[in-house]
Phi, psi and omega in degrees: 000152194247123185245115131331103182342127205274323199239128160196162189110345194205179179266163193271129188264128174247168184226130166239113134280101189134105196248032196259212167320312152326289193333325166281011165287319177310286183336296173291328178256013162226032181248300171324324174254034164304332169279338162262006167172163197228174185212109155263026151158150173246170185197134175213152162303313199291138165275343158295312169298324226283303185276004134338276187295270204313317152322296217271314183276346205069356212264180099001149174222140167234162180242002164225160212249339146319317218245341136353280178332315215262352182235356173243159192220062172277176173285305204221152172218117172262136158277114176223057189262187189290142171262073166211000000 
């Protein structure tokens, strides 16, 4: 079966919560798809990642992921806090 794209016409917008050491895998595999998408805000605790990430990507940095939410209109939001 053939599923029609759900989003076209545009690029698809992400959120990484979580700027530490994954993050750059995000980071670096959705720069590769730069014609299909964009990371329209990151959100980290640490202030030091968060304003890193937010340097390296252009995007907005948040430091809670309400407030992310509540200012940003991504598609997809990847989780890359610690899994412990």
């Amino acid at each position: 079966l053939k599923y029609p794209a759900p989003i076209t016409g545009r690029k698809l917008r992400f959120a990484i919560v979580g700027c530490g050491r994954i993050a750059q895998n995000h980071f670096a595999a959705l720069k590769q798809h730069a014609e299909r998408t964009e990371i329209v805000a990151v959100c980290d605790s640490e202030p030091g990642a968060l304003k890193a990430a937010a340097a390296s990507t252009g995007a907005p940095g948040f430091d809670r992921l309400d407030k992310l939410l509540a200012a940003a209109d991504p598609d997809i939001v990847v989780l890359a806090t610690p899994s412990g």
